[in-house]
C-alpha positions as CSV (number, residue, x, y, z in Angstrom):
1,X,-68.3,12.9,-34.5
2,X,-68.5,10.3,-31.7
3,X,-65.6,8.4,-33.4
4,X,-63.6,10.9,-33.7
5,X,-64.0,12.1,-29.5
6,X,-63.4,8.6,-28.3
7,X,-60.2,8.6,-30.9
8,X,-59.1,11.7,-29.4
9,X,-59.9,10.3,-26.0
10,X,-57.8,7.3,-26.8
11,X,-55.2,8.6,-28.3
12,X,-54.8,11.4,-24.7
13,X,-55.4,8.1,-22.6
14,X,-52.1,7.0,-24.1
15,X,-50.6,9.9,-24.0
16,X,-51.2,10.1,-20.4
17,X,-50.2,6.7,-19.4
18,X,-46.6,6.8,-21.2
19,X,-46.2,10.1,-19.4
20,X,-46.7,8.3,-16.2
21,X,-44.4,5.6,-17.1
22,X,-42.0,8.2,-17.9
23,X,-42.3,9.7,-15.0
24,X,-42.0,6.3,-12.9
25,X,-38.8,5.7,-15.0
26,X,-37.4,8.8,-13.7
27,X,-38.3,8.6,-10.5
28,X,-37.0,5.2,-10.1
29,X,-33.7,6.5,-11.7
30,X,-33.6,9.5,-8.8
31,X,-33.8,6.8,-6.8
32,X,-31.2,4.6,-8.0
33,X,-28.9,7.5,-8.1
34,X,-29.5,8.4,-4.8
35,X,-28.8,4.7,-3.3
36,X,-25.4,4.6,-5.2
37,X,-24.6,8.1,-3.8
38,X,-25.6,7.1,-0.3
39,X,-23.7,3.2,-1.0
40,X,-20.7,5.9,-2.3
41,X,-20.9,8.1,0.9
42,X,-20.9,5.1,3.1
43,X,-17.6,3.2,1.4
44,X,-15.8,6.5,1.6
45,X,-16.9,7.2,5.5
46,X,-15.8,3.4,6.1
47,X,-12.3,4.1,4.1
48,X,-12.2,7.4,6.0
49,X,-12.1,5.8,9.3
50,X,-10.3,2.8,9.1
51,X,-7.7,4.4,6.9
52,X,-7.2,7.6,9.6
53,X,-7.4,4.7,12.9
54,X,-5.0,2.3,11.1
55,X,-2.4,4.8,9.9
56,X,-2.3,6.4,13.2
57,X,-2.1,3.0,14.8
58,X,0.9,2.2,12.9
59,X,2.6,5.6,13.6
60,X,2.3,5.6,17.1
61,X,3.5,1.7,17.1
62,X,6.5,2.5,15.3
63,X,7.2,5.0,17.0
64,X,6.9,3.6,20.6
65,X,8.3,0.5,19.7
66,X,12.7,0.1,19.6
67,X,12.3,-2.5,17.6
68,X,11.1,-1.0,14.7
69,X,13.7,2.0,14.6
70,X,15.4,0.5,11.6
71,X,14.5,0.6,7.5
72,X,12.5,-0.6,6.3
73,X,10.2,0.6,8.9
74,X,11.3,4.3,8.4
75,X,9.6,4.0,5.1
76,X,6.7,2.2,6.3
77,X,5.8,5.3,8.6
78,X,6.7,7.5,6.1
79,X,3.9,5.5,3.8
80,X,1.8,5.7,6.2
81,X,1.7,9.2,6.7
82,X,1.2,10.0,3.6
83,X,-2.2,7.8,4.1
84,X,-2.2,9.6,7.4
85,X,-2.5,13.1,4.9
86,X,-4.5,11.6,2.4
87,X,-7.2,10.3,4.6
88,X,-7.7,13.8,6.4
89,X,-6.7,16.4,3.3
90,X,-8.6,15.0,0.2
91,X,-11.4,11.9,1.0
92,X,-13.7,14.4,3.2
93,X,-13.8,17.2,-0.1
94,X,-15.3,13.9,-1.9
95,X,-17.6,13.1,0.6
96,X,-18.9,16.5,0.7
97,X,-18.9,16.3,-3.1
98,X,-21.7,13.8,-3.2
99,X,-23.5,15.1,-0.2
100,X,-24.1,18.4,-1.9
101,X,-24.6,17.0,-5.4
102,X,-23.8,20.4,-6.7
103,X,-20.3,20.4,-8.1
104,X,-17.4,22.1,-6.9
105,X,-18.4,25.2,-5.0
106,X,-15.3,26.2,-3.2
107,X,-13.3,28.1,-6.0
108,X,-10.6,27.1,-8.5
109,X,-8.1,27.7,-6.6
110,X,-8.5,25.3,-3.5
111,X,-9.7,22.5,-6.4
112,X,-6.5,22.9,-8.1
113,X,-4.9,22.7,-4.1
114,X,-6.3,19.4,-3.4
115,X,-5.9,18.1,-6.4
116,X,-1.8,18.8,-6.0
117,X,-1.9,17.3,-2.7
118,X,-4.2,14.1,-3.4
119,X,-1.5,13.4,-6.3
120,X,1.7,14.5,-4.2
121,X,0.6,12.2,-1.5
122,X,0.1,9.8,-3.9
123,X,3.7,10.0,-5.7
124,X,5.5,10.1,-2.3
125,X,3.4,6.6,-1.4
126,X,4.5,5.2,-4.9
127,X,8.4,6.4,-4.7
128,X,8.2,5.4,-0.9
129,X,6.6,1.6,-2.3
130,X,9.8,1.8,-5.0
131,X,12.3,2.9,-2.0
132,X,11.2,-0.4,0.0
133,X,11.7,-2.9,-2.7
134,X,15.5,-1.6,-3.1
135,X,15.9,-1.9,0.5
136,X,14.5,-5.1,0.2
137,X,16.9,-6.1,-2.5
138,X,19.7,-4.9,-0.9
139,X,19.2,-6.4,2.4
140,X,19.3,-9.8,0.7
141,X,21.7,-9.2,-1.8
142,X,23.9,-7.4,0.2
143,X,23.5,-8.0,3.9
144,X,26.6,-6.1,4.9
145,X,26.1,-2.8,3.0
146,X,22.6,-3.0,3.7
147,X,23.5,-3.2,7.7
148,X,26.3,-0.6,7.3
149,X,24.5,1.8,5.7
150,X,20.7,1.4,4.8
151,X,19.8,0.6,8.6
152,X,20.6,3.5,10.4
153,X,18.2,6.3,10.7
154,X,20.5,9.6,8.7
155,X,20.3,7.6,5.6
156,X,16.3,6.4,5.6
157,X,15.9,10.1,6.7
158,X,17.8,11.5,3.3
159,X,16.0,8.8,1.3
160,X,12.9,9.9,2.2
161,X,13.6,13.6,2.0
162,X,14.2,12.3,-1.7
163,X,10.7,10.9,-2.6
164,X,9.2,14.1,-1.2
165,X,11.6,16.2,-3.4
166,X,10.5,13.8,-6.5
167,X,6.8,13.9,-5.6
168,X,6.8,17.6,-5.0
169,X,8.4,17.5,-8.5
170,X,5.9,15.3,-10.7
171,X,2.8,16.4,-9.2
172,X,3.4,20.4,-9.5
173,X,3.8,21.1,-13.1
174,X,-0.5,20.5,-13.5
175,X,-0.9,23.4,-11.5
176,X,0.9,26.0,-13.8
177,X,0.2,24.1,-17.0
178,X,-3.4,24.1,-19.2
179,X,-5.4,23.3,-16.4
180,X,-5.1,19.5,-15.7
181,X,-6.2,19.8,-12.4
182,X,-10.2,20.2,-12.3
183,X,-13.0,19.0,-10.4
184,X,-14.1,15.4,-12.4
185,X,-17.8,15.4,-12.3
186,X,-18.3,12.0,-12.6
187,X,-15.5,11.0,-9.8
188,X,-16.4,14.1,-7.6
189,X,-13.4,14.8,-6.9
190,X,-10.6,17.1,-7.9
191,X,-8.4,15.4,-9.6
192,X,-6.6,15.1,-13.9
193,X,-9.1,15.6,-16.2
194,X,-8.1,13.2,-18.5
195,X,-8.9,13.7,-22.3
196,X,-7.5,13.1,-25.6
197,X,-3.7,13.0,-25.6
198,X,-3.7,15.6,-28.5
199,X,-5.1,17.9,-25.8
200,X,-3.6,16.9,-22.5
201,X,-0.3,16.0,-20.7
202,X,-2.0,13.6,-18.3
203,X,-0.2,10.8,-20.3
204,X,3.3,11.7,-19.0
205,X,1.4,11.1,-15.1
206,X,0.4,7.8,-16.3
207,X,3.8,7.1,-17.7
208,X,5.5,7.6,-14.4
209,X,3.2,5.7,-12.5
210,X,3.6,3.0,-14.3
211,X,7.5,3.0,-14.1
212,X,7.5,3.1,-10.7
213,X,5.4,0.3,-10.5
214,X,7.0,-1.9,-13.2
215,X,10.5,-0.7,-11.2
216,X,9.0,-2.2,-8.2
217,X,7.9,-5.4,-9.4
218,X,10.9,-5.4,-11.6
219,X,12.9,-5.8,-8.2
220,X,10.9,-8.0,-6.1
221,X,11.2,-10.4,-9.3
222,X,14.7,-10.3,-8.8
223,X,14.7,-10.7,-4.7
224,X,13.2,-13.7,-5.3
225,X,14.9,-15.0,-8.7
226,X,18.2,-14.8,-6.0
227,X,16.7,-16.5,-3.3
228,X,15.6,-19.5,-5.1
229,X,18.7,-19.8,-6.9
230,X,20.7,-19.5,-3.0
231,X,18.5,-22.4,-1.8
232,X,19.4,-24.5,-5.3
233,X,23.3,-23.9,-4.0
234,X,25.0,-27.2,-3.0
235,X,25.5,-27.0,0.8
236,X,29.0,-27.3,2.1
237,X,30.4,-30.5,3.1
238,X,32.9,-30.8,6.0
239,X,35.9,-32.9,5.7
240,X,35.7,-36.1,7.7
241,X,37.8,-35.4,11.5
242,X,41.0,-36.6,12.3
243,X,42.4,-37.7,16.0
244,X,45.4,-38.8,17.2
245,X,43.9,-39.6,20.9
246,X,40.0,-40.4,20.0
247,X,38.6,-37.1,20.6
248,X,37.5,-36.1,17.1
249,X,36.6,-32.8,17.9
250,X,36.9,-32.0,14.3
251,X,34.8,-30.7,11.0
252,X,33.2,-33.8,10.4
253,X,31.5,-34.4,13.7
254,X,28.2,-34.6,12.3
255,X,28.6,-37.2,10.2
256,X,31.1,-39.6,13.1
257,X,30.1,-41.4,15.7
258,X,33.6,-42.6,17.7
259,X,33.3,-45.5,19.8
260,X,35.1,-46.1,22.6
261,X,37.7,-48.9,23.2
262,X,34.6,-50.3,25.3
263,X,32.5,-50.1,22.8
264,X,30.9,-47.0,24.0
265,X,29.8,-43.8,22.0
266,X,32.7,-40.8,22.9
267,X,30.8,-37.1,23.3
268,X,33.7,-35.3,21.8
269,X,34.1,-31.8,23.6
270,X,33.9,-29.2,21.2
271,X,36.2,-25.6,21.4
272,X,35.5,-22.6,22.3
273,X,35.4,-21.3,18.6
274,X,33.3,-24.0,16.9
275,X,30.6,-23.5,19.6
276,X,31.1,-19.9,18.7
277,X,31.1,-20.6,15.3
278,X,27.7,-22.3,15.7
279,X,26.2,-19.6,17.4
280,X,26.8,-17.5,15.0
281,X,25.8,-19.3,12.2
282,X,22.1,-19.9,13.7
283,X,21.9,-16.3,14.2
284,X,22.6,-15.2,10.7
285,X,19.8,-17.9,9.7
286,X,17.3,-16.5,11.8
287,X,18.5,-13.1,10.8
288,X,17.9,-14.6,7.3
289,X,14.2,-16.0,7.8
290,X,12.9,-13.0,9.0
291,X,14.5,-10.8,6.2
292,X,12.4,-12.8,4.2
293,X,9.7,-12.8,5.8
294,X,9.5,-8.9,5.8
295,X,10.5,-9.1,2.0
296,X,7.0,-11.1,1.7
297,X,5.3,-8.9,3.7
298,X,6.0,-5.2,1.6
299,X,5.9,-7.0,-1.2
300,X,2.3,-7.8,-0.3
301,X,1.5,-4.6,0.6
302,X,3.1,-3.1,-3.0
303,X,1.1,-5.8,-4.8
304,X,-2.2,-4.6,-3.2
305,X,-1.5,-1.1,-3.6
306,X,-0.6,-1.5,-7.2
307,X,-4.1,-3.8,-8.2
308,X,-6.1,-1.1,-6.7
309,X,-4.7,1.5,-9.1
310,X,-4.8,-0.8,-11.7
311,X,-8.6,0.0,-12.6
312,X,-7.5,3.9,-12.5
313,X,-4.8,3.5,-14.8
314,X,-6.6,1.7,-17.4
315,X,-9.7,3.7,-17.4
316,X,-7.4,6.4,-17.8
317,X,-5.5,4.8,-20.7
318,X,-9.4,4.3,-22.2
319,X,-10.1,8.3,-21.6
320,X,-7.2,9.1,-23.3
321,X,-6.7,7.1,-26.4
322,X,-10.4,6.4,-27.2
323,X,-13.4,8.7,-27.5
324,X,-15.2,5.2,-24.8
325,X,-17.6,7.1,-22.5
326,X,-17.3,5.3,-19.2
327,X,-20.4,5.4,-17.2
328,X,-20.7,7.1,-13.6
329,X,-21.2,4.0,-11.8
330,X,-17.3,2.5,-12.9
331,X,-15.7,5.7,-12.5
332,X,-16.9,5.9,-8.9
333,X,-16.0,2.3,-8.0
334,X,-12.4,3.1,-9.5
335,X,-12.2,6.1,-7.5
336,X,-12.9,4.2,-4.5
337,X,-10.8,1.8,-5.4
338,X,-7.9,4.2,-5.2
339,X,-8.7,5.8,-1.5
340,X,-8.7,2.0,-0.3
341,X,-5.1,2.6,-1.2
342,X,-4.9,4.4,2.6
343,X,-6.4,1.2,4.3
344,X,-3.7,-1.6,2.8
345,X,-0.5,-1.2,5.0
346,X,-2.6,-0.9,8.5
347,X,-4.3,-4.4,7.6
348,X,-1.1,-5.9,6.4
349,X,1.1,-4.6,9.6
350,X,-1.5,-5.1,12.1
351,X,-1.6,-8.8,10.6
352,X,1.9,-9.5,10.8
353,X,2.5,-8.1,14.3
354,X,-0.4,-8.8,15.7
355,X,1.0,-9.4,18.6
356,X,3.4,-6.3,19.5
357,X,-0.3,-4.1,18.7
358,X,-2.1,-5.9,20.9
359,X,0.7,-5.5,23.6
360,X,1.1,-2.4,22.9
361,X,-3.0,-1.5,23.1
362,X,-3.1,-3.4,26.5
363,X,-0.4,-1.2,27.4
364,X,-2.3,2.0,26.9
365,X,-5.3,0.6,28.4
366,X,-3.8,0.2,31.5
367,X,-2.0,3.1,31.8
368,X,-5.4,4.8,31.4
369,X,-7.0,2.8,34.4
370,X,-4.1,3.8,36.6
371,X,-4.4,7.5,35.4
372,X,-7.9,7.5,36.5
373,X,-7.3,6.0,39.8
374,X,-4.9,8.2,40.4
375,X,-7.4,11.0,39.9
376,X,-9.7,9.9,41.9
């Protein structure tokens, strides 16, 4: 009987100790979970920020600023409202999302609501992307037609009107079809539910997506395909300069040096048109750099943009051709990954004019210290 009490007693002692284990496990999972959630709440308060001061920054410099009154900064702003939108319409339901930690309580309705304007503000950043890579193209393909007709403000106005129309377009079918707008669990947000393509038309949003973005790298590829084979081109040689009277004010200065009958070097006196001439050419070469430089500066910005949805598309891809579960942890970091979207042209325009922002900040500043002096 004694052997069979301290059995039992063993056998409970175990029992007891693999309970507390389990227990620790468990614990030290809440725990876990809730330091992701709080590492989650923290990146999205951080994107939140920066993404609703940058955008706003590059409105109001736009906007203030003459110089910038021309494409392809119409479609910059345009972007950047859209991030502008984003920033303030959709990340703060996430946020709240992981806060509460209790799902979706704000009705079907206003889920299927943000999830149409999270996606239409996405399409109208992806067609506004495409619309500054052709602009890009034709500004160096076609200087002329681009500065006849792509500069002025009517025609970036009707081009933009455009990728709204086409945004309103692909992201409103979801909200009258089966229900592909839900709130994602796992992404807390409201968003596709992406599942088997049998049962789902999420595909045909992926399918666009990627168009755009293969359309936009498609163009950039050329852009630069045609500048490299401009600066291959053999440059133009003058023909050597004639003179009757040792003047040689002719093509071929460059490579002349007349001498005297004293043995002298002659400074020939150039005309009126070939200083003209030369003028003009140094313009249009500036003109030139800087066109390229802006080409190298959006397509930055479209390369970004498009490597931050990458991880969305192909775990969407994964959802919807495989059975794969995808843990928690991944989805969240994709989902992130695609609200940093909102913080990539403030970084890259603040970056390249640097300089005009900080004028323009030092500006404001001291119009504020006059304004109070003036009140007091």
């Amino acid at each position: 009987c004694n052997g069979w009490v301290s059995l039992n007693n063993t056998v409970e002692t175990r029992h007891q100790n693999s309970a507390t284990r389990l227990a620790k496990g468990l614990n030290l999972l809440r725990s876990c979970g809730i330091m992701d959630s709080a590492l989650y709440v923290t990146a999205l308060t951080c994107v939140l920020l920066f993404g609703f001061l940058g955008n706003l920054l590059v409105v109001v410099t736009i906007a203030r600023n003459a110089t910038f009154h021309r494409a392809p900064f119409f479609f910059l702003l345009n972007l950047s409202i859209s991030d502008l939108c984003r920033c303030l319409f959709c990340v703060p339901f996430v946020i709240a999302s992981v806060v509460q930690d209790v799902g979706w309580v704000h009705g079907e309705v206003s889920c299927i609501v943000i999830a149409f304007t999270n996606f239409f503000f996405v399409f109208n950043s992806f067609i506004t992307i495409l619309v500054i890579a052709i602009d890009r193209y034709v500004s160096v393909a076609y200087p002329y037609i681009h500065k006849r007709w792509l500069l002025q403000g009517p025609t970036s106005l009707v081009l933009v009107a455009i990728g709204w129309f086409l945004s309103g377009l692909v992201s409103l079918p979801p909200v009258f079809g089966d229900r592909s707008y839900t709130f994602v669990e796992e992404e807390n947000q409201c968003t596709f539910q992406h599942t088997s393509y049998k049962h789902n038309d999420t595909f045909g949003f992926l399918l666009v997506l990627t168009a755009v973005q293969f359309g936009s790298f498609f163009i950039y590829c050329r852009i630069f395909i045609f500048l490299r084979d401009h600066r291959r081109m053999k440059p133009l040689e003058n023909p050597p300069s004639l003179s009757s009277n040792w003047t040689f004010a002719g093509h071929g200065l460059q490579n002349m040096f007349p001498m005297a009958w004293n043995g002298l070097p002659l400074h020939p006196i150039p005309t009126i048109t070939q200083n003209l001439s030369s003028a003009s050419g140094q313009i249009d070469r500036i003109r030139h750099r800087k066109n390229e430089h802006l080409t190298r500066l959006f397509f930055a910005v479209t390369l970004c943009v498009y490597l931050l949805w990458s991880l969305y598309c192909i775990q969407s891809l994964v959802l919807i051709f495989s059975d794969t579960v995808i843990p928690k942890g991944f989805r969240r970091i994709t989902t992130l990954a695609t609200f940093l979207q909102v913080c990539v042209s403030p970084v890259t325009f603040t970056f390249h004019f640097r300089k005009i922002v900080i004028n323009n900040i030092k500006v404001y500043r001291r119009r504020k210290k006059l304004s109070r002096q003036e009140s007091h």
